[in-house]
C-alpha positions as CSV (number, residue, x, y, z in Angstrom):
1,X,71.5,122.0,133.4
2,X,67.8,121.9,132.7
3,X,66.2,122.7,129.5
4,X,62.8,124.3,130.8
5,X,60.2,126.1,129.1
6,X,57.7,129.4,130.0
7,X,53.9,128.3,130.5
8,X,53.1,131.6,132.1
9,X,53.8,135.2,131.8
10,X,52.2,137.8,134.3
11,X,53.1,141.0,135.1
12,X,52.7,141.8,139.1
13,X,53.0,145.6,138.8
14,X,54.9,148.1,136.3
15,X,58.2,147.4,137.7
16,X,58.4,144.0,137.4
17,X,57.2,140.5,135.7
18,X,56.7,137.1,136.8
19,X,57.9,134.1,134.6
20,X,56.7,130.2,135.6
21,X,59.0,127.6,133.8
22,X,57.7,124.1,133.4
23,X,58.3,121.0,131.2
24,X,60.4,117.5,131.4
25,X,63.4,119.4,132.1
26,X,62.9,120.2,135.5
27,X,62.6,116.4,136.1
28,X,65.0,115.3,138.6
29,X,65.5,119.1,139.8
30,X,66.7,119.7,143.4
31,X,66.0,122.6,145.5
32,X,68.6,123.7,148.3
33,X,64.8,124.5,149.9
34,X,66.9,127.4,151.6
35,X,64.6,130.8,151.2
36,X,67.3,133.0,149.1
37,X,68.4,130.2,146.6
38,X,69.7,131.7,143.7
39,X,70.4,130.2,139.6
40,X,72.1,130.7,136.6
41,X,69.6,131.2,134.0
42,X,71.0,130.5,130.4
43,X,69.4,133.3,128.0
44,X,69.6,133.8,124.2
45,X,71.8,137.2,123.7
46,X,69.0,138.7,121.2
47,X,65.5,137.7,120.9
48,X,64.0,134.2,121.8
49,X,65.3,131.8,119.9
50,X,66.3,128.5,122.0
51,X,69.8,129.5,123.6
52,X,72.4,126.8,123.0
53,X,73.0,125.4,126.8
54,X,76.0,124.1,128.0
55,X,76.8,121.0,130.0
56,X,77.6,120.2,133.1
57,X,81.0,119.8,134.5
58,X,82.5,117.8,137.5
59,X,83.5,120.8,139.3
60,X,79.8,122.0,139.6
61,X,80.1,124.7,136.5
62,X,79.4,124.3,133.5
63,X,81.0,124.2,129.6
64,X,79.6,125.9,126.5
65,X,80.6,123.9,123.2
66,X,83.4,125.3,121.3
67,X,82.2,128.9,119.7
68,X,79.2,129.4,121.1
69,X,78.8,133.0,121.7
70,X,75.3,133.5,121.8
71,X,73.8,132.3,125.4
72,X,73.9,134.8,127.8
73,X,74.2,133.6,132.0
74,X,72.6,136.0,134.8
75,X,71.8,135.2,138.4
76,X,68.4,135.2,139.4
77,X,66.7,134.1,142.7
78,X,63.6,131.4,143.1
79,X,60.5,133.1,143.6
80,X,58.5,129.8,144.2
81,X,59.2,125.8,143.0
82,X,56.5,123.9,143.0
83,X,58.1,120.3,143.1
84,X,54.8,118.3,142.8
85,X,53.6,120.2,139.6
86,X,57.2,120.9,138.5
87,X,56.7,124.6,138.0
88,X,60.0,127.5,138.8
89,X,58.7,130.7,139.2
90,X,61.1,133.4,138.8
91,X,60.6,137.1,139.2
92,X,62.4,139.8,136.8
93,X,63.0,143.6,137.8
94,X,62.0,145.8,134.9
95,X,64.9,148.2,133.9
96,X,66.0,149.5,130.8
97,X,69.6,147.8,128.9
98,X,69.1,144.7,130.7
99,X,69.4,141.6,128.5
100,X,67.3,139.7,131.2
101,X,65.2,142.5,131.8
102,X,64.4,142.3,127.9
103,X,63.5,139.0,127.6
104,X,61.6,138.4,130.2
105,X,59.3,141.3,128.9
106,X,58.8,139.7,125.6
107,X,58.5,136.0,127.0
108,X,55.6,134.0,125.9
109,X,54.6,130.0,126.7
110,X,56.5,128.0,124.7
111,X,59.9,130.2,124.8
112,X,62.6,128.5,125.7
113,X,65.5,128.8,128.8
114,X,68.0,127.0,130.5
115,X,68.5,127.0,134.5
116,X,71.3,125.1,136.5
117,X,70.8,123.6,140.5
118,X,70.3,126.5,143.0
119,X,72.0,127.2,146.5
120,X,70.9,129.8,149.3
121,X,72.8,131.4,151.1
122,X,70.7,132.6,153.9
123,X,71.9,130.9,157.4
124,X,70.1,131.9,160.2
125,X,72.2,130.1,163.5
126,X,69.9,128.2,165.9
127,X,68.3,129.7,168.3
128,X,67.2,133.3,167.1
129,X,65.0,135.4,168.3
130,X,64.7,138.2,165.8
131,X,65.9,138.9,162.2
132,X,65.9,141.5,159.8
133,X,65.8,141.1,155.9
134,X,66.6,144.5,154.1
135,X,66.2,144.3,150.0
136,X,65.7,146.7,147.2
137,X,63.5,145.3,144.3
138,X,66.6,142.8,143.0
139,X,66.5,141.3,146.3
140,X,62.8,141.4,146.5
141,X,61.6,137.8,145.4
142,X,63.9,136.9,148.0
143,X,63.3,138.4,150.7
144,X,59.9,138.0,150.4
145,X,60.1,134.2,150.0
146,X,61.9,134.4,153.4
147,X,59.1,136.5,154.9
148,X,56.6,134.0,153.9
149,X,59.2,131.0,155.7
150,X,59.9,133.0,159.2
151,X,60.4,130.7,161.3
152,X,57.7,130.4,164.4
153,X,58.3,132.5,167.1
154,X,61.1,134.6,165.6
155,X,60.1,138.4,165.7
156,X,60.4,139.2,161.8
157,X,60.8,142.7,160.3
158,X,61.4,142.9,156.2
159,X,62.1,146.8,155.1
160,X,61.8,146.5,151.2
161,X,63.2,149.6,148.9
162,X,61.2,150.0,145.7
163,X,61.2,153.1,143.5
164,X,57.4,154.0,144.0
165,X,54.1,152.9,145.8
166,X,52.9,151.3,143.1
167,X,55.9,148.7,142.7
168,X,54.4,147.3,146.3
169,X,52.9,143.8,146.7
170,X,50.4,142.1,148.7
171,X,51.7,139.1,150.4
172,X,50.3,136.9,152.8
173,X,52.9,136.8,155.7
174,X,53.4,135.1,159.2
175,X,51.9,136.1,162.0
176,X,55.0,137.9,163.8
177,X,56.3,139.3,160.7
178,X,56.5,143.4,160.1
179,X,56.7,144.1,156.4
180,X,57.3,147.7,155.8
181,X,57.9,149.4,151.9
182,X,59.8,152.5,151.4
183,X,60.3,154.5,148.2
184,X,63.7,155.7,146.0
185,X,66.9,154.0,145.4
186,X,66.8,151.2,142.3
187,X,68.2,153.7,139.9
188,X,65.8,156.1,140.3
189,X,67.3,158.3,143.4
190,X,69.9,158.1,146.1
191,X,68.6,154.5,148.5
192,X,67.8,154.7,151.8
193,X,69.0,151.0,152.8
194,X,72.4,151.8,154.4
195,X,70.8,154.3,156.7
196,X,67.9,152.1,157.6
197,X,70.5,149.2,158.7
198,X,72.8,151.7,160.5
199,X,69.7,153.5,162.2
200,X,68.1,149.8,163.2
201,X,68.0,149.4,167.3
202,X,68.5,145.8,167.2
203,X,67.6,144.0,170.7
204,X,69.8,141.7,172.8
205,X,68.7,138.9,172.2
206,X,70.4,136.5,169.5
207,X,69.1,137.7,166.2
208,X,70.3,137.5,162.3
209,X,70.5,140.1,159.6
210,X,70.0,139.8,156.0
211,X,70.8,142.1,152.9
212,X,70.3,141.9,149.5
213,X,70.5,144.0,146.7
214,X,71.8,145.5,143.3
215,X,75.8,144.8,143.3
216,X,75.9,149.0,143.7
């Protein structure tokens, strides 16, 4: 479990934030280096006081002291880890009731968090000669990150759901990669992902498909 602290707070359009973590206790943290590897990432329940982490456990979890009842744990993807500087970027959706949501929005440098080791989960087989990566904005940070890794020569198209043109970013992408935006779903109207999926014409040829998005 690694103690690590904000250094940088920037918001990348109205619908979402961006939060870089840095300080000693990323020393000696390992990423899976996989595109879609996700954390826990230990919160205070109200506010911004320091959360109370937990430790580590020989099964791979973790283990709150007795009676703590204040740390909240959500799931959250890597955006970017920048192991020679030590910086974790993560990227929070904007939403209303969201403890996450809510703290990232008030985060400052110098407020405090708590991450564990991350795993992906993406796992292209060998030898693919086309993917698809289909996200709404939770699975955005994600699926951009494995726009920006496409492998060479692998015919790339990313369809990303977010609730209006202005939640769009720029990104610098492959050449061979198709990234297309569409508007709705995210809580804001009925999504259009399944229908994109079911709608796809995929080609012969070996290929790989990837979904991600809000557990609904």
């Amino acid at each position: 479990i690694h103690r690590v602290q904000v250094v940088e707070v920037r918001w990348l359009n109205s619908g979402m934030v961006r939060v870089v973590f840095a300080g000693e206790g990323l020393d000696g943290f390992v990423s899976s280096s996989v595109g879609d590897e996700y954390l826990r990432l230990f919160l205070p329940a109200e506010g911004h006081d320091e959360p109370i982490l937990p430790e580590p456990t020989d099964d791979g979890y973790w283990r709150f002291p007795d009676g703590v009842t204040s740390t909240t744990v959500r799931t959250y993807t890597v955006r970017d880890w920048d192991a020679d500087a030590r910086r974790l970027t993560i990227d929070f959706v904007v939403h209303d009731g969201g403890v996450a949501a809510r703290w990232a929005m008030g985060a400052a440098p110098g407020h405090i968090a708590g991450v564990n080791t991350p795993r992906g989960l993406y796992a292209a087989p060998e030898g693919i000669r086309w993917q698809l990566l289909v996200a709404d904005a939770t699975g955005l940070p994600a699926a951009l990150r494995l726009a920006e890794r496409a492998p060479q020569g692998v015919r790339t198209r990313v369809v990303i759901e977010v609730a209006s043109p202005d939640e769009e970013q720029r990104v610098a992408t492959p050449a061979g990669v198709e990234l297309a935006w569409v508007h709705g779903g995210n809580g804001h109207g009925p999504s259009r992902l399944e229908h994109i999926v079911r709608a796809s014409e995929f080609p012969q040829d070996p290929g790989y498909v990837w979904v991600a998005g809000e557990a609904r």
